[in-house]
PDB file with one MODEL, atoms N, CA, C and O in Angstrom:
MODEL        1
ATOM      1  N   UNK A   1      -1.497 -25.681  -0.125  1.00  0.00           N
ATOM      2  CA  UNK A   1      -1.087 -24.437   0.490  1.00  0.00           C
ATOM      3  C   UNK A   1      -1.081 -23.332  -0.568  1.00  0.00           C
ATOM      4  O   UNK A   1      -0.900 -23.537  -1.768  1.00  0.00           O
ATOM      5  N   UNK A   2      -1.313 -22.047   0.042  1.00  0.00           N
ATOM      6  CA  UNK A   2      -1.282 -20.976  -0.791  1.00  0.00           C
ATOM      7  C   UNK A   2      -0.361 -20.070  -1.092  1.00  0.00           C
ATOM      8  O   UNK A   2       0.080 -19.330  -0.213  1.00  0.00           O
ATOM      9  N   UNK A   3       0.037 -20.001  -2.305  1.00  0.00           N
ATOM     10  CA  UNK A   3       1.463 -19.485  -2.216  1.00  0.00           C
ATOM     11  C   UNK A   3       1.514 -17.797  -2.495  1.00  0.00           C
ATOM     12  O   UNK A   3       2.519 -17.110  -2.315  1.00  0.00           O
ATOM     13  N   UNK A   4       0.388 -17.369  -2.906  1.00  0.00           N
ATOM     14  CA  UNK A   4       0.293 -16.169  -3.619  1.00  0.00           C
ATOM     15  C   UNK A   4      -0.800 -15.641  -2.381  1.00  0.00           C
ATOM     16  O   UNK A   4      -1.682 -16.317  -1.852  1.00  0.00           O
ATOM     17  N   UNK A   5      -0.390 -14.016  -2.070  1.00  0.00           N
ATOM     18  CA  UNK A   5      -1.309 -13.462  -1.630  1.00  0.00           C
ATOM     19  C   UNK A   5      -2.149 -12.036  -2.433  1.00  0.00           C
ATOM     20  O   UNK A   5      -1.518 -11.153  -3.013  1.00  0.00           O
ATOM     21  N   UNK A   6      -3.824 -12.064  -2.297  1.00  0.00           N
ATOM     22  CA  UNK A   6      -4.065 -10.864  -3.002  1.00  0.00           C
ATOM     23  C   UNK A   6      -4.850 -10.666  -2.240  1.00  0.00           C
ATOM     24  O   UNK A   6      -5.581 -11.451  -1.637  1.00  0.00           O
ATOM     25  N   UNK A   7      -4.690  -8.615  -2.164  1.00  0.00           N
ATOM     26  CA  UNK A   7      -4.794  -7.835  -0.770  1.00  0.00           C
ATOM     27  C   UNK A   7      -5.950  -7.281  -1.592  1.00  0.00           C
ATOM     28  O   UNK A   7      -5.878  -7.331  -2.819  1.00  0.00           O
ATOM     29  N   UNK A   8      -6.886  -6.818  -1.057  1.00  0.00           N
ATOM     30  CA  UNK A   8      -8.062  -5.949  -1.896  1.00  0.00           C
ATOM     31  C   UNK A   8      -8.396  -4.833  -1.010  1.00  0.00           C
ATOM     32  O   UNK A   8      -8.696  -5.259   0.106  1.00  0.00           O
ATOM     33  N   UNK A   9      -8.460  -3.412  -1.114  1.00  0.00           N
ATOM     34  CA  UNK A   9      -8.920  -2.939  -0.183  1.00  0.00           C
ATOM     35  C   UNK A   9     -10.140  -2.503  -0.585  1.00  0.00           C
ATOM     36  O   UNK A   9     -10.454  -3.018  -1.658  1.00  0.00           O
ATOM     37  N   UNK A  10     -11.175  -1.554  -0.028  1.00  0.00           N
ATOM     38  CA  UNK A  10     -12.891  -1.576  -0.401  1.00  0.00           C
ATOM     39  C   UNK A  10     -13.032  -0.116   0.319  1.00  0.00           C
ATOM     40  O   UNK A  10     -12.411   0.031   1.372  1.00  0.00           O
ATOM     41  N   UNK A  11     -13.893   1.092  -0.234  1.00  0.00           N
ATOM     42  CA  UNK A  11     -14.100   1.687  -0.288  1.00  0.00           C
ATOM     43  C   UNK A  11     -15.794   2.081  -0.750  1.00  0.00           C
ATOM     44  O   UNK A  11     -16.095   2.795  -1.707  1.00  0.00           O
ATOM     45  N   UNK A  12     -16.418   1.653  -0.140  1.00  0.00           N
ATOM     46  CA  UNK A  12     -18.092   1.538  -0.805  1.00  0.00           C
ATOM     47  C   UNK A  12     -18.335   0.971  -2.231  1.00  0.00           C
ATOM     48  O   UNK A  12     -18.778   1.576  -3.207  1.00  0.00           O
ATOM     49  N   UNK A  13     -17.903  -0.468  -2.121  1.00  0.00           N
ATOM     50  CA  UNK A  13     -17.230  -1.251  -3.729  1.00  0.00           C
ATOM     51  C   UNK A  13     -19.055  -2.095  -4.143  1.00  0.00           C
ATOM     52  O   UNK A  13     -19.942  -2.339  -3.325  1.00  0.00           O
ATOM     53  N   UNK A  14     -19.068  -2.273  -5.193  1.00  0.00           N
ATOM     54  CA  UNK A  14     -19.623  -2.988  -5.632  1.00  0.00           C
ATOM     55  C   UNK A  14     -19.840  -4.234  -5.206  1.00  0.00           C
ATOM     56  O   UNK A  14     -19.176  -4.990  -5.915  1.00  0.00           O
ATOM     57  N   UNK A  15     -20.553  -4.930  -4.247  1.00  0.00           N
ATOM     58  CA  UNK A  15     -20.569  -6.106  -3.259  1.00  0.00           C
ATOM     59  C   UNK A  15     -20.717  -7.183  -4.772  1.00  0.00           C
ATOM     60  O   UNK A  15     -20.320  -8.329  -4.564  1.00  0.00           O
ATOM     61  N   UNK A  16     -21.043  -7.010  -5.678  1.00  0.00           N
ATOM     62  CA  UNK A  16     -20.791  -8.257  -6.562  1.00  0.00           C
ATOM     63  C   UNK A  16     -19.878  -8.166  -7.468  1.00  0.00           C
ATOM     64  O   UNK A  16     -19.753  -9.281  -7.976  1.00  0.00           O
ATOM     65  N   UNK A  17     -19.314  -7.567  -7.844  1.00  0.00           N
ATOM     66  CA  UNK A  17     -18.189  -7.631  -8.253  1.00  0.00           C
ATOM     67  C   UNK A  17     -17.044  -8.170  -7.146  1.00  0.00           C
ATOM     68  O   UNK A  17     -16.331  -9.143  -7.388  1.00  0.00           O
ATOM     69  N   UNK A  18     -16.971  -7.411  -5.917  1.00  0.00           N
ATOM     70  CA  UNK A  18     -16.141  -8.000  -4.896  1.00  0.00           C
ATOM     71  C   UNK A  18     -16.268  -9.340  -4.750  1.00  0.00           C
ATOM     72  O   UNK A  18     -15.228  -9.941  -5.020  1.00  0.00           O
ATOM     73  N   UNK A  19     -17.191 -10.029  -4.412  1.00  0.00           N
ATOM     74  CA  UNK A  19     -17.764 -11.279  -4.623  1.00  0.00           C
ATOM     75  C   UNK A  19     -17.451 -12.163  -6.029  1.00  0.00           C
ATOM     76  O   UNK A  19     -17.491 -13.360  -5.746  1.00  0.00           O
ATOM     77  N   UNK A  20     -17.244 -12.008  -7.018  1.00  0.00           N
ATOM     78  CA  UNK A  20     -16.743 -12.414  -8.041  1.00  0.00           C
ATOM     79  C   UNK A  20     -15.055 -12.428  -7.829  1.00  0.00           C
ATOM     80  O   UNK A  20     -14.330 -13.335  -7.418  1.00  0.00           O
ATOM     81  N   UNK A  21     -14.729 -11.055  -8.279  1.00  0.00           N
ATOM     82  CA  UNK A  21     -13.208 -10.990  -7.606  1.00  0.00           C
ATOM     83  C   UNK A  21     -12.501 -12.153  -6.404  1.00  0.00           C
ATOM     84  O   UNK A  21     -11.472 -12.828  -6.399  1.00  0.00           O
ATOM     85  N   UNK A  22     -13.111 -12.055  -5.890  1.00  0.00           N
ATOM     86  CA  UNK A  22     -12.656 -13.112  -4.280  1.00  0.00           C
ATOM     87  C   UNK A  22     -12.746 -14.516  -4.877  1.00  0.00           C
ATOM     88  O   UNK A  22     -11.789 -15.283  -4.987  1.00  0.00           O
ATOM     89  N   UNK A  23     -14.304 -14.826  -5.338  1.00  0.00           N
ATOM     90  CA  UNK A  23     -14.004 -16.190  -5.851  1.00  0.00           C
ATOM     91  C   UNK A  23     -13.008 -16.815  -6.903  1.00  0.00           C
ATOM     92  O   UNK A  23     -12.259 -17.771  -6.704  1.00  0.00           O
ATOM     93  N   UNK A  24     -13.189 -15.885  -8.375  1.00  0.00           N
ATOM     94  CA  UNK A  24     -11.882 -16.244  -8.808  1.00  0.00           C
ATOM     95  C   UNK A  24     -10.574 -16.084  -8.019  1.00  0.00           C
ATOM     96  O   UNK A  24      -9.789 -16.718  -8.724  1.00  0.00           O
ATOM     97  N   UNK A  25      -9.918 -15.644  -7.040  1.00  0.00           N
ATOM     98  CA  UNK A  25      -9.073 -15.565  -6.469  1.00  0.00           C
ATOM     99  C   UNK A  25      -8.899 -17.031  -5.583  1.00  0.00           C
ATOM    100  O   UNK A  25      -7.827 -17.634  -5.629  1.00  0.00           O
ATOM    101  N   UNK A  26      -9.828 -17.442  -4.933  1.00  0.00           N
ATOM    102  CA  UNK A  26     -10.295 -18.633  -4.185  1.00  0.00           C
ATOM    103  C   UNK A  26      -9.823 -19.602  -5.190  1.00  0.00           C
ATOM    104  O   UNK A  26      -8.732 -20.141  -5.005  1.00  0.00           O
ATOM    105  N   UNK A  27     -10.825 -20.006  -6.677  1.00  0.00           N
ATOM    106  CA  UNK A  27     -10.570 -20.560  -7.650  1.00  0.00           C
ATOM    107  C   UNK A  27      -9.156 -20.767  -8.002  1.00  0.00           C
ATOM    108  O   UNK A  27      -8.919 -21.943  -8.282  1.00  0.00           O
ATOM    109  N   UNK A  28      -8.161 -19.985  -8.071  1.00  0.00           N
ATOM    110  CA  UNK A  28      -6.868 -20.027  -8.623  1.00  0.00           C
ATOM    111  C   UNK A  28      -5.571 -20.439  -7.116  1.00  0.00           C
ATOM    112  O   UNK A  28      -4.346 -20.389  -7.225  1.00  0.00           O
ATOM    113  N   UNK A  29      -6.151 -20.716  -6.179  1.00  0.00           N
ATOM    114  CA  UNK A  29      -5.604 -20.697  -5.197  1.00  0.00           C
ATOM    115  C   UNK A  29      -4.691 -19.852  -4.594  1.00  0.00           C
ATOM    116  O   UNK A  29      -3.538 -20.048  -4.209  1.00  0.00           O
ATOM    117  N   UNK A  30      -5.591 -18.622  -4.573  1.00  0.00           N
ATOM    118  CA  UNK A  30      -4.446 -17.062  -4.508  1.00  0.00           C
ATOM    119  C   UNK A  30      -4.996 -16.762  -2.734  1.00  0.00           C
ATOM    120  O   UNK A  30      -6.210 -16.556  -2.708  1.00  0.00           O
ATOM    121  N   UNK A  31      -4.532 -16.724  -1.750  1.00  0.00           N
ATOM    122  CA  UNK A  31      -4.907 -15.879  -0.505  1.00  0.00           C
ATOM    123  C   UNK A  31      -5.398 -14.891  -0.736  1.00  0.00           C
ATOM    124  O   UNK A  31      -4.742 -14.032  -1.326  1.00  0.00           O
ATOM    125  N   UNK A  32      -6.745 -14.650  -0.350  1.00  0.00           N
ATOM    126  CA  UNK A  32      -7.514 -13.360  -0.301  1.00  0.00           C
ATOM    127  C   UNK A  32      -7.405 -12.413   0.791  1.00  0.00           C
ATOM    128  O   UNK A  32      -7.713 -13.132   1.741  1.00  0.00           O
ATOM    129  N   UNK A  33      -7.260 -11.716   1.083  1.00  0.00           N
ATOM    130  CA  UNK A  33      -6.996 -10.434   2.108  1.00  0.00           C
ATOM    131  C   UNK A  33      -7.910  -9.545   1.634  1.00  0.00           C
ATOM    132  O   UNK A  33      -7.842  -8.961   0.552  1.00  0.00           O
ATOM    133  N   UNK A  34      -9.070  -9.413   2.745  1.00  0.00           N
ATOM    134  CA  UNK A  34      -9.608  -8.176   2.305  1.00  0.00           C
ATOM    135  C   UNK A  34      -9.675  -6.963   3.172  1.00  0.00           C
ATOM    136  O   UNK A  34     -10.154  -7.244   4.271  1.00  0.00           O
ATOM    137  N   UNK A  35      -9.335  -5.636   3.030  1.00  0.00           N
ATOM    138  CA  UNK A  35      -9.491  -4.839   3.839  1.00  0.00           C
ATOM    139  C   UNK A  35     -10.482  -3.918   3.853  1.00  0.00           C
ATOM    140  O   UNK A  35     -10.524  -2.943   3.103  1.00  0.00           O
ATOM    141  N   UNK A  36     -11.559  -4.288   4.969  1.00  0.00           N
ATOM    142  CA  UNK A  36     -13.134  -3.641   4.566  1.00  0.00           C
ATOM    143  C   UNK A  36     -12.369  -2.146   5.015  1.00  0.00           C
ATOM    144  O   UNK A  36     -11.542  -2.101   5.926  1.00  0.00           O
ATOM    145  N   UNK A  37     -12.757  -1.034   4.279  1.00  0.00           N
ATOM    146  CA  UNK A  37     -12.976   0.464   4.935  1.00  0.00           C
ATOM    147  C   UNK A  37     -14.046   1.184   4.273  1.00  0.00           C
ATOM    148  O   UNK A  37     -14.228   2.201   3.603  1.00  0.00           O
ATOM    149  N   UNK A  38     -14.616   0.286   4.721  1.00  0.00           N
ATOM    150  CA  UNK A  38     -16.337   1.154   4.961  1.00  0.00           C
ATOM    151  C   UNK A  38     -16.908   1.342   6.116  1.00  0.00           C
ATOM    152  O   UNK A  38     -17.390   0.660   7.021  1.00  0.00           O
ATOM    153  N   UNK A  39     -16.693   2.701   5.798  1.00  0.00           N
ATOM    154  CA  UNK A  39     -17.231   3.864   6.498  1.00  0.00           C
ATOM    155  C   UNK A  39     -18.280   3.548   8.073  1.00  0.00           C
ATOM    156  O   UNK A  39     -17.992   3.791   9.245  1.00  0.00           O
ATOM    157  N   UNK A  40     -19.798   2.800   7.359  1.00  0.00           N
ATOM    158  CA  UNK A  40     -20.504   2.439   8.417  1.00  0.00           C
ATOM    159  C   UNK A  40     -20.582   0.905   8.407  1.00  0.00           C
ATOM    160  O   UNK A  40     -20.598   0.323   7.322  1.00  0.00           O
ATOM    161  N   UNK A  41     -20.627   0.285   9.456  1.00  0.00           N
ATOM    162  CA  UNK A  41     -21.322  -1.291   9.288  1.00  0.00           C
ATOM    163  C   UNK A  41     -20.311  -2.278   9.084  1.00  0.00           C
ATOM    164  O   UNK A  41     -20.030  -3.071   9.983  1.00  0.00           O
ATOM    165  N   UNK A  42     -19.649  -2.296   7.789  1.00  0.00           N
ATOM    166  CA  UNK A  42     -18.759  -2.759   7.215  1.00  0.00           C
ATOM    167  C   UNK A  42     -19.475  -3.771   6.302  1.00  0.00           C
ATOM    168  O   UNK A  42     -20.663  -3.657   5.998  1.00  0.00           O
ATOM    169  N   UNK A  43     -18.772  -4.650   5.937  1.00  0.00           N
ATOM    170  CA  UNK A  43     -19.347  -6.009   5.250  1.00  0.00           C
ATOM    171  C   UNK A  43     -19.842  -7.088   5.954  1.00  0.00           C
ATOM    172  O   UNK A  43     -19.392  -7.490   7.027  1.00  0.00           O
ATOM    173  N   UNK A  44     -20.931  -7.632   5.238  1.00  0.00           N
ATOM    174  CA  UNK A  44     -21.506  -8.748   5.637  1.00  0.00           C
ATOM    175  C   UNK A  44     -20.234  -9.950   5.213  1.00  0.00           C
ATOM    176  O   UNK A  44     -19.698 -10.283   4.156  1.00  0.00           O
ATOM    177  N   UNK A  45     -20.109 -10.345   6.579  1.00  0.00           N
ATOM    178  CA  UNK A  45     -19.013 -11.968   6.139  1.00  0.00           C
ATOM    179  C   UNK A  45     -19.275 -13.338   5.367  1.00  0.00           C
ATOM    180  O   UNK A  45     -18.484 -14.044   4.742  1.00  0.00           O
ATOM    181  N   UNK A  46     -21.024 -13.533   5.680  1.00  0.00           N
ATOM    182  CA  UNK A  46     -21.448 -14.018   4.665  1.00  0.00           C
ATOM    183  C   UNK A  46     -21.261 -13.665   3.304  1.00  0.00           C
ATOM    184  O   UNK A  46     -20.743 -14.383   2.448  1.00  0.00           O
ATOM    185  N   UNK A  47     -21.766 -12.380   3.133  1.00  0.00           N
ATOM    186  CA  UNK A  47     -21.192 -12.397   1.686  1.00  0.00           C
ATOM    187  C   UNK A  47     -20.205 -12.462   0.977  1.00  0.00           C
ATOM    188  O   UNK A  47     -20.159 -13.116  -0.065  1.00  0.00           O
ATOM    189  N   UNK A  48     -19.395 -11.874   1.387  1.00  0.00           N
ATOM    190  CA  UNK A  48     -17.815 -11.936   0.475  1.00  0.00           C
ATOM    191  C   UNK A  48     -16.749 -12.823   1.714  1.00  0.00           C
ATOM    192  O   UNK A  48     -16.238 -12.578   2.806  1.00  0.00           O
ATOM    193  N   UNK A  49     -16.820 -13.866   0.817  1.00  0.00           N
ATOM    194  CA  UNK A  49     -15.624 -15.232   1.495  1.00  0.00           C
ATOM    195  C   UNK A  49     -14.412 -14.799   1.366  1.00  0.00           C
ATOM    196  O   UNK A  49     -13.859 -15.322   0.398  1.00  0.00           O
ATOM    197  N   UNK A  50     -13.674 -13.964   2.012  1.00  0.00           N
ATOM    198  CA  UNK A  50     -12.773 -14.308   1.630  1.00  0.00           C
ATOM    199  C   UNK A  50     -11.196 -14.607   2.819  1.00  0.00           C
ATOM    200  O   UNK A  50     -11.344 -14.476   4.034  1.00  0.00           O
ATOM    201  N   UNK A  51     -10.181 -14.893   2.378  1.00  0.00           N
ATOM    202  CA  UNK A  51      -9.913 -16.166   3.835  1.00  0.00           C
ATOM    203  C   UNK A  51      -9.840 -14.916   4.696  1.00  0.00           C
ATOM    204  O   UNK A  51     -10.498 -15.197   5.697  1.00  0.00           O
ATOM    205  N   UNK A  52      -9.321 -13.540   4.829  1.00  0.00           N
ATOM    206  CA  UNK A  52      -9.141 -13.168   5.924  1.00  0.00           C
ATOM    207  C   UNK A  52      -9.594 -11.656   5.566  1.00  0.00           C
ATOM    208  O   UNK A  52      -9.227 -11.163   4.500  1.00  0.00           O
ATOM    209  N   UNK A  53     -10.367 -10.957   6.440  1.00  0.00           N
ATOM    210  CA  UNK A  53     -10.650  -9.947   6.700  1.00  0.00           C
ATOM    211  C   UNK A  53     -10.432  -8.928   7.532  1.00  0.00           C
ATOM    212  O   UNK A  53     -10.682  -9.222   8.701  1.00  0.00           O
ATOM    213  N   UNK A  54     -10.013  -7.711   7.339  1.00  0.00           N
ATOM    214  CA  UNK A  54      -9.448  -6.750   7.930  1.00  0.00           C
ATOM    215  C   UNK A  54     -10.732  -5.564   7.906  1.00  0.00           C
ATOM    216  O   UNK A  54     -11.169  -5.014   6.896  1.00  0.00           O
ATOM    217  N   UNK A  55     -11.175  -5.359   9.285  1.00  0.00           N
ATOM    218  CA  UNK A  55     -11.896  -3.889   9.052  1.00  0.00           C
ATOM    219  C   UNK A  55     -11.602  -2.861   9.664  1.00  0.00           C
ATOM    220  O   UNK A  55     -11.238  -2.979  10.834  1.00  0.00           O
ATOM    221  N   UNK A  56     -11.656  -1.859   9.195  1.00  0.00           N
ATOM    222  CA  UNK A  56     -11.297  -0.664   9.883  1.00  0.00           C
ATOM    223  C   UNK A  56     -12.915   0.040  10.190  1.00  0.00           C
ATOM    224  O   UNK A  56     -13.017   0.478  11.337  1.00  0.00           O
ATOM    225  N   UNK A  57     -13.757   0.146   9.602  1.00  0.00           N
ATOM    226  CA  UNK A  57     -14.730   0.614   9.966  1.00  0.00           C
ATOM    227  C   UNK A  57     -15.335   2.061  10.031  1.00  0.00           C
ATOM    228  O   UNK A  57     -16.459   2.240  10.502  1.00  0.00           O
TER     229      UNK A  57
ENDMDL
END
């Protein structure tokens, strides 16, 4: 179980760095929260794993 949560929010971010970020987070067993707010489209879910996603759009 995960005891720690980390919230990220996104703003037209660097999709690999975000992607790095998330995995070490995954890695250390930290809850990932991400909150897409981009603008159009949002994020591909394939790409950035992370356990739960929030978009505003």
């Amino acid at each position: 179980m995960k005891d720690l949560v980390g919230c990220i929010v996104t703003y037209k971010p660097n999709v690999g760095h975000l992607k790095l970020l998330i995995d070490k987070l995954n890695k250390k067993d930290i809850y990932a929260t991400l909150f897409d707010n981009i603008p159009v489209n949002g994020l591909n879910s394939q790409i950035v794993n992370a356990d739960r996603r929030i978009s505003f759009g």
